[in-house]
N, C-alpha and C positions, 0 to 999 in steps of 0.2 A: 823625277818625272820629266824632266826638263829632257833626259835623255829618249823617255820616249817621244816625245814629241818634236827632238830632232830625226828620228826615222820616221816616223808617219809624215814628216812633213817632207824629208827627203822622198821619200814613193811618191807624192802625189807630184813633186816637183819632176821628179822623173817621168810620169807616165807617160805625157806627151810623146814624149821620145823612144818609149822603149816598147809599149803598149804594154796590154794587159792579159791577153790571151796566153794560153800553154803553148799553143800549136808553134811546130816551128817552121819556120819562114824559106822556101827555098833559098840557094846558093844569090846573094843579092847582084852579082854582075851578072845574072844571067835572065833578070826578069826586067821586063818593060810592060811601063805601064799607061795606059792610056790617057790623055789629054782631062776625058772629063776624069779620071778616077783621081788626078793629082789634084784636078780644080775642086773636087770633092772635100779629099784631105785636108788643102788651103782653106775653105771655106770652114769647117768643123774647127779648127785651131783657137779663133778667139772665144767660143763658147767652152774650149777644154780649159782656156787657160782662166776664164773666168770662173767656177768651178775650182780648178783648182784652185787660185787666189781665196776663195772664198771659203771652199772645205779648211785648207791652211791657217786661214785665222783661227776659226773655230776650234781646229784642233790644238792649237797653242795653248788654248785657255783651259783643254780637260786633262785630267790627273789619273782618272781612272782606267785604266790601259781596255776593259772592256766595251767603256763608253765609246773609245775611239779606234775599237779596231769599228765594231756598230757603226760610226760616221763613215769611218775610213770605206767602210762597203756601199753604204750612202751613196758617195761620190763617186767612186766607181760603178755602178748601176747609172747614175746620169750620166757620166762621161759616155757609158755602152751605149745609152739611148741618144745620145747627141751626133755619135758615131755612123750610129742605123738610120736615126732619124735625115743625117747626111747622104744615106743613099749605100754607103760601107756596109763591107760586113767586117767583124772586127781582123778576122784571119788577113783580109786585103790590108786594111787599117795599119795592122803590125809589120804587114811587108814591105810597105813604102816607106812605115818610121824607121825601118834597119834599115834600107838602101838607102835613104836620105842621110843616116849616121856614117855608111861607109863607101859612098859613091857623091864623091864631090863636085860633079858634073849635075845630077839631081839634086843634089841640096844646094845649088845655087841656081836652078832650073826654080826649084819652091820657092827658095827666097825672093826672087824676080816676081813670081806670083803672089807675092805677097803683099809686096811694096805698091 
């Protein structure tokens, strides 16, 4: 079990970054995005990562691969909500975590926002 709970915990560790949605993201050098949509993003970040931190432990300690896909959606459903609740929709949410991963002009535009 130890190996499922290295994947379930690798996904939630990724989601920050990769988001969660199907939809795909336009061409990322080609989209700009606005002031408050970034201050958004930055803003929703320590309630993902808490959340995730938190589902993470939890799912360390289940064996049951059903219990924890169950949490595993859990968390997911509040990350969604934390997301909206930030003002995002998730489609936006995912387009600024790709251009943030491969536009290093913006990921250190967030990072600055951050600090």
């Amino acid at each position: 079990m130890k190996k499922l709970n290295h994947l379930v915990g690798a996904f939630l560790l990724s989601f920050v970054m990769v988001g969660f949605a199907q939809a795909q993201a336009p061409a990322t050098s080609e989209v700009h995005f606005q002031d408050q949509q970034l201050e958004q993003f930055v803003a929703v970040q320590p309630e993902l990562a808490e959340i995730r931190q938190d589902y993470s432990q939890r799912l360390e300690s289940l064996e049951d691969p059903a219990q924890a896909q169950a949490l595993e959606q859990e968390a997911i459903q509040l990350m969604v909500e934390a997301v909206e609740e930030q003002g995002l929709d998730i489609e936006l949410y995912n387009s600024i975590a790709m251009a943030v991963q491969s536009n290093p002009e913006l990921r250190e535009r967030i990072e600055s926002m951050m600090n």
